[in-house]
C-alpha positions as CSV (number, residue, x, y, z in Angstrom):
1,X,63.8,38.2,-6.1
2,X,60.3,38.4,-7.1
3,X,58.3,37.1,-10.2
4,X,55.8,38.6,-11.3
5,X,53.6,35.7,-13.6
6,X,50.6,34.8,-15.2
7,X,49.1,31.1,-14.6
8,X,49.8,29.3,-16.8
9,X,51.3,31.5,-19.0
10,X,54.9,31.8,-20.8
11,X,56.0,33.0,-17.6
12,X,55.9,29.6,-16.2
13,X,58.7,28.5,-17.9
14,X,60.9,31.0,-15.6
15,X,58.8,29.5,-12.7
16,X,60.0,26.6,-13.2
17,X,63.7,27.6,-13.2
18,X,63.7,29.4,-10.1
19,X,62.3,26.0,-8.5
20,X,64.9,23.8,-10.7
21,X,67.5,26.1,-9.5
22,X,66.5,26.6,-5.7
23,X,67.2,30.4,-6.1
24,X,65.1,32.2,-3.0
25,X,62.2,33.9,-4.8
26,X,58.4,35.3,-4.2
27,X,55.9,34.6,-6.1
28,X,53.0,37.6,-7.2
29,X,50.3,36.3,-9.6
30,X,49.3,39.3,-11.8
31,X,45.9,39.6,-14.3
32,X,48.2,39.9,-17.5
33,X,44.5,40.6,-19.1
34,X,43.6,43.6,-16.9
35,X,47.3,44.6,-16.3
36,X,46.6,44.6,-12.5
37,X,48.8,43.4,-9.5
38,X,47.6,40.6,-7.1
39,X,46.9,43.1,-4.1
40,X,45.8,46.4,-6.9
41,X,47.8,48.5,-8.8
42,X,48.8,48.8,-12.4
43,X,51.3,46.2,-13.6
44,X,52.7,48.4,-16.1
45,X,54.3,50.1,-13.3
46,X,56.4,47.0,-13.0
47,X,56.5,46.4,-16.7
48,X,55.3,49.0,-19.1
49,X,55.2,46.5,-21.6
50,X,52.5,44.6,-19.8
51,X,53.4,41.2,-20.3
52,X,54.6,38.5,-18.0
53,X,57.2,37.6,-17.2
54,X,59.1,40.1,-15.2
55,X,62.0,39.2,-11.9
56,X,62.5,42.3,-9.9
57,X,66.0,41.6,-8.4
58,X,67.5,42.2,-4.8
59,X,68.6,45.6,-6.1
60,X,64.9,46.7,-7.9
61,X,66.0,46.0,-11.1
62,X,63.4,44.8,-13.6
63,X,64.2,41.8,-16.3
64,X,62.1,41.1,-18.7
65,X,61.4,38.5,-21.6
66,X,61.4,34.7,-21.0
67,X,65.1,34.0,-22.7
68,X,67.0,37.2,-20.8
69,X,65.6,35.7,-17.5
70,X,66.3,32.1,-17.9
71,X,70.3,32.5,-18.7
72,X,70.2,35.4,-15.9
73,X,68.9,32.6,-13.5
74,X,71.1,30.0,-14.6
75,X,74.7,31.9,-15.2
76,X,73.6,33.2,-11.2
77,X,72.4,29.6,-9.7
78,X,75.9,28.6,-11.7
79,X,73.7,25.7,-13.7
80,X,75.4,24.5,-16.6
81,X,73.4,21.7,-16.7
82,X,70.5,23.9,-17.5
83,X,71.9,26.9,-19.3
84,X,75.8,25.1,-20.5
85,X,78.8,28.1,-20.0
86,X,79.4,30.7,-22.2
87,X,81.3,30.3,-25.7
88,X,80.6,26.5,-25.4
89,X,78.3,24.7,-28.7
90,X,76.1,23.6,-26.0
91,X,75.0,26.8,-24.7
92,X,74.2,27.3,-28.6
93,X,72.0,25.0,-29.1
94,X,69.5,25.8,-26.3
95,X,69.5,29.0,-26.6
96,X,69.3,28.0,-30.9
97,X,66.0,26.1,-28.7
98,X,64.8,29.0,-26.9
99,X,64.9,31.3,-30.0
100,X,62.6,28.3,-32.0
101,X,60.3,28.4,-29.3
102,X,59.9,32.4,-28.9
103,X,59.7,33.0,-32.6
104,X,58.4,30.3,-34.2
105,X,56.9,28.2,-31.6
106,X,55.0,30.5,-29.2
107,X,54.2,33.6,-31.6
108,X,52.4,30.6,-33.9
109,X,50.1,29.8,-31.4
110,X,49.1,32.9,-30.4
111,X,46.9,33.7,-33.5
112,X,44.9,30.9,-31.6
113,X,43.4,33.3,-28.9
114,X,42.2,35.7,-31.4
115,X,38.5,35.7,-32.3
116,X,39.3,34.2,-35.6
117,X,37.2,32.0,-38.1
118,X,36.6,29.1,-38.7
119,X,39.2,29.1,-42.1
120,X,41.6,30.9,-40.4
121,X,42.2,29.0,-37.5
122,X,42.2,26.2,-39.4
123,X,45.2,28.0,-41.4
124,X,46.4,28.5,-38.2
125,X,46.2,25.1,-36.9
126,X,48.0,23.9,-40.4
127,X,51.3,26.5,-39.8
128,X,51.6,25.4,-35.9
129,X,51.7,21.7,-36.3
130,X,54.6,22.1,-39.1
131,X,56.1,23.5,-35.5
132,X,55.1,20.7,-33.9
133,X,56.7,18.5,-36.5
134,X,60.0,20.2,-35.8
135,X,59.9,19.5,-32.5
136,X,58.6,16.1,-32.6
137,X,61.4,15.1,-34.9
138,X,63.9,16.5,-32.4
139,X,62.3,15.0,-29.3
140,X,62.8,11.1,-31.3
141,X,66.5,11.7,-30.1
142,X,66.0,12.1,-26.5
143,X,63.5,12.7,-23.6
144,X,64.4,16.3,-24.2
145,X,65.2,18.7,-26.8
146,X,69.3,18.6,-26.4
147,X,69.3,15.2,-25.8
148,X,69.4,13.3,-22.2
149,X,69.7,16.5,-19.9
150,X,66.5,18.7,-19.4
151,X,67.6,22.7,-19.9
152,X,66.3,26.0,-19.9
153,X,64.2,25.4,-23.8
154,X,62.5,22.5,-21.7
155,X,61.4,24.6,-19.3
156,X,60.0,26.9,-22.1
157,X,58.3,24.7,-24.3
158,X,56.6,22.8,-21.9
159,X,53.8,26.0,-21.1
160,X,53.7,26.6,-24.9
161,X,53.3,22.7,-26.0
162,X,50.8,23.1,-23.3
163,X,48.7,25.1,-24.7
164,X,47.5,22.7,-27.3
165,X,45.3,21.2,-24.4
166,X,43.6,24.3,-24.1
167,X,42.8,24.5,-27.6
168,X,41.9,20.9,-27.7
169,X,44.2,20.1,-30.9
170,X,44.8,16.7,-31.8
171,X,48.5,15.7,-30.9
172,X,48.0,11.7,-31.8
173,X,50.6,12.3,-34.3
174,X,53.6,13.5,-32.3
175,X,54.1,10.7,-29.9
176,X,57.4,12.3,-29.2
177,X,55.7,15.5,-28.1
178,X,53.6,13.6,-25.6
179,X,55.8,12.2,-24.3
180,X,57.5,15.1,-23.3
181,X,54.5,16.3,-21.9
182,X,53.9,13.5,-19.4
183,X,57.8,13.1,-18.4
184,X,57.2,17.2,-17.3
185,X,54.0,16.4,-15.8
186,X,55.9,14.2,-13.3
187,X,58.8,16.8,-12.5
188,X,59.0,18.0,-9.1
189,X,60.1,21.5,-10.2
190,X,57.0,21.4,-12.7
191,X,54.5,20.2,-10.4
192,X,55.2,22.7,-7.5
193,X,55.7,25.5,-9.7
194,X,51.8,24.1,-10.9
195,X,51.0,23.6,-7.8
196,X,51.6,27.3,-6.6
197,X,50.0,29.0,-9.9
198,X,46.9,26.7,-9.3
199,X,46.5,23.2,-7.3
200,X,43.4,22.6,-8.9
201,X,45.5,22.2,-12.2
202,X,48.6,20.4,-10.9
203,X,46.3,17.9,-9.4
204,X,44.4,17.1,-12.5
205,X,47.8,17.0,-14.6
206,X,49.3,14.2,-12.4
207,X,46.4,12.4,-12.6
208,X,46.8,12.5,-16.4
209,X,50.1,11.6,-16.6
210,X,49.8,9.0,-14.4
211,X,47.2,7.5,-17.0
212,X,48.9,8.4,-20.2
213,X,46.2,10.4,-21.1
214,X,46.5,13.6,-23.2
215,X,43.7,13.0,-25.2
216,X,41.4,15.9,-26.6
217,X,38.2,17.0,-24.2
218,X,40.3,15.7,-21.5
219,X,40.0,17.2,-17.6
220,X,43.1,19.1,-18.7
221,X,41.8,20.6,-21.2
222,X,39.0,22.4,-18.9
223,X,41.4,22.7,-16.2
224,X,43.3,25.2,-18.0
225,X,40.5,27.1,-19.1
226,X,39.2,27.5,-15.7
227,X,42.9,29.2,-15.5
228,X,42.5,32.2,-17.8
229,X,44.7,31.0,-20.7
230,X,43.4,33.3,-22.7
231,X,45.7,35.8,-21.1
232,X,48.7,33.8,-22.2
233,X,50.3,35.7,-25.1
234,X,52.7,37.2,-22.4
C-alpha cells in the first residue's frame, strides 16, 4: 500500500493507523497546496479531488476520506481494539466519534485558514471551542474518547486538536484536551508517524510533552508553521 499525505494534515490520522497496525506501507508526501506529487506530477491524477488522504492498495485501487480508510485499515489488520467488529455498540460509538470530528470538529476549524477578520475569526474561535467543550467533557471519562482503549477517533482528533497550536488558541480551559495531547505526544505510533512527516516537529513535540507544556507562542506552535499547515483542510 501507499499513502499519499500531507504533513501534518488530516491525513495523519491514517498515518498513524498504518503504524498502530504494522500494515507494510510507503509513504509519498504530496504539496496538498500545489496539488503536486513528491517526485512531479499532478496529484489529482491520484485523487481528483485533491485532498489528502488517499491509500492506493496492492491492486491500484484508490481510497479516499479519512473515515473509509481508517475501518478499511482496521477490519484488514483485524484490530478490534482500534476499530471494534461490525454490528457491535462499540464500533458505533467511534465511528458516532469519527463522524463528530469530520463534521463538526475539523470543518469548524477550517474557517481558521481563511484570510478572515478580525470579527470573524473571533466568531470563529467562539463556534470551535463549543467543539472543544464537547470533547473536553468526553475526555473527563477517560484518557481517550471511548474510554480506556485508544481507537481509530483518537487517531483522528489528535491532527485536528492539533491544529489549535498552530493557531495559537488558548486551550487553559480544557485540561482534559491537553491532556490528550501530551499522552499522544508520547505514543510510539504518533511519534514515528511525526517523525517521518517531519523530525524537526516530532522532536520539538517530545520535548513539550515531556515538560507539560502546550502553552500559546510555544516552539510548537512555530514548528508547525514551518510545516505548511496552512495546506491542512484535506
Amino acid at each position: 500500500m501507499k499513502l499519499f499525505a500531507h504533513p501534518g494534515a488530516s491525513s495523519l490520522s491514517v498515518h498513524i493507523l498504518l503504524r498502530e497496525t504494522e500494515l507494510p506501507f510507503e509513504l509519498e508526501i504530496v504539496n496538498a497546496t500545489e496539488k503536486v506529487r513528491a517526485f512531479g506530477g499532478d496529484y489529482r491524477q491520484i485523487n481528483p479531488r485533491g485532498m489528502v488522504p488517499a491509500l492506493e492498495l496492492e491492486d491500484g485501487t484508490i481510497l479516499t476520506e479519512n473515515l473509509v480508510i481508517a475501518q478499511y485499515l482496521c477490519d484488514t489488520a483485524g484490530r478490534t481494539d482500534l476499530m471494534p467488529a461490525a454490528g457491535t455498540k462499540e464500533r458505533y460509538e467511534v465511528m458516532e466519534w469519527q463522524s463528530f470530528i469530520a463534521t463538526e470538529l475539523h470543518k469548524a476549524t477550517s474557517p481558521l485558514f481563511w484570510p478572515l477578520d478580525e470579527g470573524a475569526k473571533s466568531f470563529v474561535r467562539k463556534r470551535l471551542f463549543g467543539k472543544y467543550r464537547v470533547v473536553d467533557d468526553a475526555l473527563q471519562g477517560g484518557p481517550f474518547l471511548t474510554g480506556n482503549h485508544f481507537t481509530a477517533a483518537d487517531a483522528y482528533l489528535f491532527p485536528i486538536l492539533s491544529w489549535a497550536l498552530f493557531f495559537n488558541l488558548e486551550l487553559s480551559e480544557f485540561p482534559n484536551i491537553r491532556g490528550f495531547l501530551h499522552r499522544m505526544g508520547k505514543r510510539p505510533s504518533v511519534l514515528n508517524a511525526l517523525k517521518a512527516e517531519g523530525k524537526g516537529l516530532v522532536t520539538i513535540l517530545r520535548e513539550e510533552s515531556e515538560a507539560q507544556r502546550f502553552e500559546t507562542g510555544s516552539p510548537t506552535d512555530r514548528a508547525l508553521n514551518d510545516h505548511g499547515l496552512e495546506a491542512n483542510l484535506g
